[in-house]
C-alpha positions, 0 to 999 in steps of 0.5 A: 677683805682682811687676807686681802690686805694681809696679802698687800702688806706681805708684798710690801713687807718682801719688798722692804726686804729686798731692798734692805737687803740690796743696801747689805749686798751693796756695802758687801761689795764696797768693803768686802764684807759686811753685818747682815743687817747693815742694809738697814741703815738711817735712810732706809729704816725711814717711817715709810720702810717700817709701815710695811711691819706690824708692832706688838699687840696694842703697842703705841708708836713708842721708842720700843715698838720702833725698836720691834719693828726694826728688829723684824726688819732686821730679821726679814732681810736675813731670811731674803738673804738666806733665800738668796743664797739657797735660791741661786747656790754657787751663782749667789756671790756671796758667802755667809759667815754667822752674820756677816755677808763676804762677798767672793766674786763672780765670773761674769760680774752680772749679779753685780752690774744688777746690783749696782744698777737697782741702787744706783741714786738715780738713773736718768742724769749723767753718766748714772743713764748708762746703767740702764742702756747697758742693762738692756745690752747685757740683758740681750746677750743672756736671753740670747745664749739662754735660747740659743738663738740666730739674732739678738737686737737690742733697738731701746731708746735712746741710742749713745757712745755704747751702741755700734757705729750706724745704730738705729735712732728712730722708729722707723729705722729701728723696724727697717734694721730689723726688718733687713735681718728677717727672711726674704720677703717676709713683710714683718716690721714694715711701719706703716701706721694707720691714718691718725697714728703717725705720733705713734708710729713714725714719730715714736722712740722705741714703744716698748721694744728695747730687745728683739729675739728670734732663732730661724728654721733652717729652711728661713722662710716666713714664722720663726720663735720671736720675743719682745723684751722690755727692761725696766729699771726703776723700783716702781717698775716692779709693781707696775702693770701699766709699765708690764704692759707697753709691749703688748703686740696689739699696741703696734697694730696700728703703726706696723703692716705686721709685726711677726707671722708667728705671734711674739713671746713677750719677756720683761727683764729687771735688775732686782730680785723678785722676793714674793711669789705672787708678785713673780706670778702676777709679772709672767701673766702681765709683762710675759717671761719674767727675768730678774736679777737671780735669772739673769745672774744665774744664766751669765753663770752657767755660760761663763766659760763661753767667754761671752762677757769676757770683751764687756767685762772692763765696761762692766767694772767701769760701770759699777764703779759709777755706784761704788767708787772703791769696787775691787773685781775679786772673780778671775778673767773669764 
């Protein structure tokens, strides 16, 4: 029972991290350069943040058993920096100078948009809602040139000024838009809910599916590679398994005839940096391929010259400004 919750704790404690060394990235970003520790600000050492670090042997709750946890905070957020900046190499878009954290740009701007994404004060009220939605839309070009493939879709929940003209709104739409783009007389995608499930199939939003991905054979009869994406942008998303879960292809066998002949890949695709192992495991076994912000990044990166991101880039700077007021794009036009 102990290493079992010794493993809790490591979680929890990585996590912490994470975040901290979000909020160092993050004022990186608003003045260019930054103590690596200043992530570790009033709000986020809060009570909550320092339960996730152990104090000295038999030490009470004193001013310097605060100060040891602060510092073995303050220590964990270097080395998830560290691991970062090793992790991601020349992708990683920041330098480190003893201390201090520079930031030097990118050429895509992704690393950036993710950041300003998972530290945004919220995500559900005004304009703060379009983090999420372009999210998705950046997420599905990357999966996109990372496979290489024929269609990328992205049909989430709810639909706004971003989408195209004639984007889908509905369920139903949402099916026939793809169903319209699959091989002739493929039969996938055709709502037809089983009696009783109308709520879940007719009436629903998008259940789970915001990025659809398939690459035809050349011959585009029936069975293609086909993946199903979830994004999911809230802090809790990381650790929830319920969420991992809604796009499971047996949740929609009672409101789609078929979904696919050939079974889905799943994927699950989020704005953070995943700094614990067993938790990036335990989301490729749960929510499918799991896609965080170094993925991501790292992928916009390495096809940069393509010149994919260069028509979303001012959208993207418009973006990140919503979270930091000040931002200055230092990377080149790609």
């Amino acid at each position: 029972m102990r290493g079992m919750f010794q493993s809790i704790d490591t979680e929890n404690a990585d996590l912490a991290a994470a975040f901290s060394a979000d909020g160092t990235e993050l004022e990186s970003l608003a003045s260019g350069a930054t103590p690596m520790e200043s992530g570790l600000s009033d709000e986020l050492i809060s009570d909550e943040i320092l339960d996730e670090y152990p104090g000295p042997p038999e030490a009470e709750e004193t001013w310097a058993a605060r100060d040891f946890k602060v510092d073995s905070a303050a220590s964990d957020v270097s080395a998830e920096i560290y691991r970062r900046r090793k992790l991601m190499g020349n992708s990683y878009p920041f330098d480190l100078d003893r201390s201090t954290l520079r930031y030097r740009g990118s050429a895509t701007l992704v690393y950036e948009f993710c950041l300003a994404t998972a530290c945004a004060p919220r995500i559900t009220e005004g304009n703060f809602v379009r983090l999420p939605r372009n999210f998705e839309r950046i997420v599905a070009i990357i999966v996109g040139l990372y496979l290489g493939t024929d269609a990328v879709h992205r049909i989430g929940d709810p639909t706004d000024d971003d989408d195209p003209p004639g984007h889908p709104r509905t369920f139903v739409d949402r099916m026939k838009y793809l169903r319209d783009r699959s091989a002739e007389n493929a039969e996938e995608w055709l709502v037809e809910p089983e009696f009783g499930f109308d709520a879940e199939g007719k009436n629903a939003k998008d259940m789970g599916l915001d990025i659809v991905v398939w690459k035809d054979f050349p011959d585009r009869r029936v069975g293609r590679a086909t993946m199903i994406g979830q994004c999911a942008c809230g802090k809790n998303d990381i650790t929830s398994d319920a969420k991992m879960r809604e796009n499971l292809p047996e949740r929609y066998a009672t409101s789609l005839r078929r979904m696919t002949w050939s079974p889905p890949f799943r994927f699950y695709a989020v704005p953070f940096h995943l700094p614990n192992d067993a938790r990036f495991k335990k989301m490729h076994s749960t929510g499918g391929l799991a896609l965080d912000r170094a993925r991501l990044s790292m992928i916009a990166e390495v096809v940069a010259n393509q010149g994919k991101f260069q028509p979303l880039r001012q959208t993207i700077v418009e973006l990140i400004r919503l979270v930091i007021p000040n931002f200055q794009v230092l990377a080149p036009t790609v």
